[in-house]
C-alpha positions as CSV (number, residue, x, y, z in Angstrom):
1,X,-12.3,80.3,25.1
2,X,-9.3,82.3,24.0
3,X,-9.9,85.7,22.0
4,X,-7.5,86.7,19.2
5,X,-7.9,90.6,20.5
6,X,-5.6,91.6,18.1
7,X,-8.1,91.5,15.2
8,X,-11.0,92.8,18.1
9,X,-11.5,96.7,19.1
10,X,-9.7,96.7,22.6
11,X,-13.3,97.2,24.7
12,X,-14.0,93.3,25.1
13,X,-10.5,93.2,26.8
14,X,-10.5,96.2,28.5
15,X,-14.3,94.7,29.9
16,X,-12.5,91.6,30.7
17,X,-9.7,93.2,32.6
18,X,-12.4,95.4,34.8
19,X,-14.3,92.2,35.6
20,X,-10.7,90.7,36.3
21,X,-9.5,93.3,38.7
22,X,-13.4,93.4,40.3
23,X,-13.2,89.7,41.2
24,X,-9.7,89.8,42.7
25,X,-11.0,93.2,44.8
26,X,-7.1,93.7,45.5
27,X,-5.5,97.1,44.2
28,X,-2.4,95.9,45.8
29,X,-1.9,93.2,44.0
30,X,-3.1,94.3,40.5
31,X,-1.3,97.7,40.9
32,X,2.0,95.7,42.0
33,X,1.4,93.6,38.9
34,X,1.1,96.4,36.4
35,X,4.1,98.0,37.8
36,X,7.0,95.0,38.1
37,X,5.8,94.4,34.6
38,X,6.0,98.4,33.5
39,X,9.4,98.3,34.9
40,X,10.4,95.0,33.1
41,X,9.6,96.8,29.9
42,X,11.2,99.9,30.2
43,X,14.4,99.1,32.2
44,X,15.1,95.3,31.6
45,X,14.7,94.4,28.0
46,X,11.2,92.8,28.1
47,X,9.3,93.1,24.9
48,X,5.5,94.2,24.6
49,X,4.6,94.7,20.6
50,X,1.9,97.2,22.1
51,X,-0.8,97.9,24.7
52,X,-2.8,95.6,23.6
53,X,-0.3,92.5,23.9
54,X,0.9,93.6,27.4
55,X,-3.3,94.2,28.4
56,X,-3.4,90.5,27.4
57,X,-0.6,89.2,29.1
58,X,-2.0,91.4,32.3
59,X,-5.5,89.1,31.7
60,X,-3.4,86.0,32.0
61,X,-2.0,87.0,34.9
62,X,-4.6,88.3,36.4
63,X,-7.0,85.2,35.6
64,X,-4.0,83.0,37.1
65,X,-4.4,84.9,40.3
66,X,-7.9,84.4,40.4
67,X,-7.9,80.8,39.6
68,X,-5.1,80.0,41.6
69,X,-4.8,81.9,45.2
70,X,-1.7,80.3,45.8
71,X,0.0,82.0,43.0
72,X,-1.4,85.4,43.8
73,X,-0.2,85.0,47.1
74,X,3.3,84.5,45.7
75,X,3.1,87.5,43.8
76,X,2.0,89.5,46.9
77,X,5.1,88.2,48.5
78,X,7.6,88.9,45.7
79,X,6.0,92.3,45.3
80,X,6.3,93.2,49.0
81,X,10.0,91.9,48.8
82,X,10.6,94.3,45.7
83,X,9.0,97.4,47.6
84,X,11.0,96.8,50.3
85,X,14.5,96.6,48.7
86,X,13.5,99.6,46.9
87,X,12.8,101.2,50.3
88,X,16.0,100.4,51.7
89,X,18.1,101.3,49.2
């Protein structure tokens, strides 16, 4: 079932995100997440129309991951790569 949480107060998502980031049990992963894509917005012309579209992309992502282990072990692995060029710079 897909919500149109645009027309929605933001507490169903926000519920869905928490039960989201419960299931996955990984900070890592969910905190990398939030942060490639916080960087995407603010240094490499992504667009977000507001919180509430980029909390529904993060659902997507985050429902991928738990759907689909292979795909949040790839994110793990590009994440790591990114923290560790940023280390060595």
């Amino acid at each position: 079932m897909v919500r149109s949480y645009a027309l929605l107060s933001p507490g169903p998502l926000l519920d869905d995100l928490a039960a989201l980031v419960i299931q996955l049990d990984d900070t890592e992963l969910v905190g990398g997440d939030i942060a490639i894509h916080l960087v995407e917005i603010g240094y490499c012309n992504v667009r977000c129309a507001d919180a509430i579209d980029f909390a529904s992309a993060l659902r997507l992502r985050l429902r991928r991951y738990v759907h689909l282990p292979e795909v949040a072990e790839a994110a793990r692995q590009d994440f790591r790569a990114c923290e560790s060029q940023t280390l060595n710079r």
